[in-house]
C-alpha positions in Angstrom: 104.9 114.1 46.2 107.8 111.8 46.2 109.6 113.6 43.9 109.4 117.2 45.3 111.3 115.5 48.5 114.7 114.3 46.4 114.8 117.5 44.6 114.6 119.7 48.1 117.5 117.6 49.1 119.5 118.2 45.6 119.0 121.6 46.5 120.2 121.3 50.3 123.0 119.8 49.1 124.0 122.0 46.6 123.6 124.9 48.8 125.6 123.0 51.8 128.4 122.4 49.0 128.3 125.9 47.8 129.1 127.6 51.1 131.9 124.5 52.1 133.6 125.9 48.7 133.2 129.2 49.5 134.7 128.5 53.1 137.6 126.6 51.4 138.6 129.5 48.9 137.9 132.3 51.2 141.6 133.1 51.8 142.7 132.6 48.2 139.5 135.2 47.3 140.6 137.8 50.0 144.3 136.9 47.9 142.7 138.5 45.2 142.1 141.9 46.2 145.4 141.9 48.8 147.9 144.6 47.1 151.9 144.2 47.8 152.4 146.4 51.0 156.0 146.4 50.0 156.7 149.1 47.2 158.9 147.6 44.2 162.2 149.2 45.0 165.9 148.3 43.9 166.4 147.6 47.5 162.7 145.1 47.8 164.1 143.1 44.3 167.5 142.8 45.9 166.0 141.0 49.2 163.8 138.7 46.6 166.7 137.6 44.6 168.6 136.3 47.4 165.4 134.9 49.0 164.8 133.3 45.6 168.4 132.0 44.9 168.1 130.0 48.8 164.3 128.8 48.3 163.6 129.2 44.9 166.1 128.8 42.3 166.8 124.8 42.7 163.5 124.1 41.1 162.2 127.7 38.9 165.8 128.0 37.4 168.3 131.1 37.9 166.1 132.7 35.4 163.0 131.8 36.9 161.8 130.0 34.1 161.1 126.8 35.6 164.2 124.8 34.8 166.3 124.3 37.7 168.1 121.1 38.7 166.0 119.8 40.7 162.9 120.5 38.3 164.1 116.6 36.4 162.6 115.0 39.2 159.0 116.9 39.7 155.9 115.6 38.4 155.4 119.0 36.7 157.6 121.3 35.7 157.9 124.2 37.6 155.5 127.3 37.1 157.9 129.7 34.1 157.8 132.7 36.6 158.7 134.8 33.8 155.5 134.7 32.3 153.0 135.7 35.4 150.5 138.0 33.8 150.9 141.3 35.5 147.9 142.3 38.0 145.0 143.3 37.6 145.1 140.3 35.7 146.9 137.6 38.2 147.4 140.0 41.7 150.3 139.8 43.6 148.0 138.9 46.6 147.4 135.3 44.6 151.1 134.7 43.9 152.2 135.7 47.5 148.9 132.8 48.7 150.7 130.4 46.2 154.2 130.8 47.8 152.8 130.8 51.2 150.3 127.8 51.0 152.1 125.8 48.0 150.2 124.2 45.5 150.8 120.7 43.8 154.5 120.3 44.2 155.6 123.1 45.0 155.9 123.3 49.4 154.0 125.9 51.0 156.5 128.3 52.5 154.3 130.5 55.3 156.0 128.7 58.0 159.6 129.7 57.0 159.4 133.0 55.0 157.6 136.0 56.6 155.0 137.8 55.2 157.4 140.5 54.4 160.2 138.0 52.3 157.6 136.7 50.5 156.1 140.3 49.1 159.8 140.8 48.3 160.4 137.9 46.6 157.1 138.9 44.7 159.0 142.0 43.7 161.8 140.2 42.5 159.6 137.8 40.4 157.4 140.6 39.0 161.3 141.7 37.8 161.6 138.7 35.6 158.3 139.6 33.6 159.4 139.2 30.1 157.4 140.7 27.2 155.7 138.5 24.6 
């Protein structure tokens, strides 16, 4: 009898844990199936590239690569943006939660670029893909 009690509450716990997590990464999962409302024009990549040279460039590089001057002094070097699988397999909806929210390091920008600067620079990033 005393041990059925512990094991209800392992599995209380568990389930009280699983729903937190699921809480916590519920934006970064609706992320995941958000598509780039902005289509991938000359004129979209030219509106990325400057937002990337002002907000960008110091740290990913010029080339997006992930060595810019002031990558030297991060803990981690910069993401190589050049090398961002393609979606399905990494969807523009999770880079544009990265750029909003941050991660690590790099600053969240949501409260200085608008939703519609971001999907642009996510156009101009997805214009650095480089091929194996």
């Amino acid at each position: 009898m005393f041990a059925r009690a512990p094991i209800k509450w392992v599995f209380a716990a568990a389930f009280v844990a699983s729903i937190c997590i699921g809480v916590y990464y519920l934006d970064l999962l609706r992320a995941s199936v958000t598509r780039n409302p902005i289509p991938r024009s000359s004129q979209s990549i030219k509106r990325g590239r400057v937002l990337f040279h002002q907000y960008c460039e110091a740290c990913h590089g010029a080339g997006g690569i992930g060595d810019g001057p002031a990558a030297a002094f991060l803990p981690k070097r910069p993401k190589d943006l050049t090398r961002i699988a393609p979606p399905p397999y990494f969807p523009d909806g999770v880079v544009a939660y990265r750029i909003a929210n941050g991660k690590g390091p790099m600053p969240a920008w949501k409260t200085v670029l608008s939703a519609d600067d971001i999907w642009d620079l996510i156009n101009f990033i997805r214009s650095l893909h480089r091929q194996e």
